[in-house]
N, C-alpha and C positions, 0 to 999 in steps of 0.2 A: 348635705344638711342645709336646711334654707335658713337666709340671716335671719338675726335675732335682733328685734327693736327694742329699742331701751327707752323708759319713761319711770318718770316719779310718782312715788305713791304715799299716799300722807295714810297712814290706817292706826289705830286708839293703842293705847300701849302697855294695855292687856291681851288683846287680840294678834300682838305681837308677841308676847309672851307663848299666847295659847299656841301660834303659828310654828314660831319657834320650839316649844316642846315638842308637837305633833311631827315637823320636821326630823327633830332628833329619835327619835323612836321609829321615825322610817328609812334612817340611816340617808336623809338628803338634807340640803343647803336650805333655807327657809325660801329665798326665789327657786326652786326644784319644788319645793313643795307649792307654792301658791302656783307654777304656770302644771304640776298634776293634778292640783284641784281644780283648774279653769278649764284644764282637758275633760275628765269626766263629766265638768258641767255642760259643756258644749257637745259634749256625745251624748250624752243623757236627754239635750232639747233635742238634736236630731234624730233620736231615737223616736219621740212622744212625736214629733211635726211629723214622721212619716207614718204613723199609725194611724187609721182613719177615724174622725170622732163619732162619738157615741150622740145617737138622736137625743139630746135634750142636752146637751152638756156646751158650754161655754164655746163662744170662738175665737175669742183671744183675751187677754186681761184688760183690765182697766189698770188705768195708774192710779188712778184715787185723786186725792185733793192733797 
């Protein structure tokens, strides 16, 4: 198993809440839940970067203002 980095995370204390119910209903720890939602977010972008795009469609995002 490779180490596991630790860092703080400041997040609104609803979103906590929310985090924390969604955890409980998936029978994991509320960090079990947030590093399986970052998994499927990061398999989900390398899913879409390895797809080839579509003529007309965007090449990367903007950040905006």
């Amino acid at each position: 198993m490779s180490e596991k980095k630790k860092f703080l995370l400041r997040i609104d204390s609803a979103l906590w809440d929310d985090l924390q119910a969604w955890a409980a209903d998936e029978l994991r720890s509320v960090n079990g839940q947030i590093e399986y939602v970052l998994k499927q977010a990061v398999a989900a972008r390398r899913r879409t970067a390895r797809e080839p795009r579509k003529e007309g469609s965007p090449q990367g995002r903007s950040r905006g203002p």
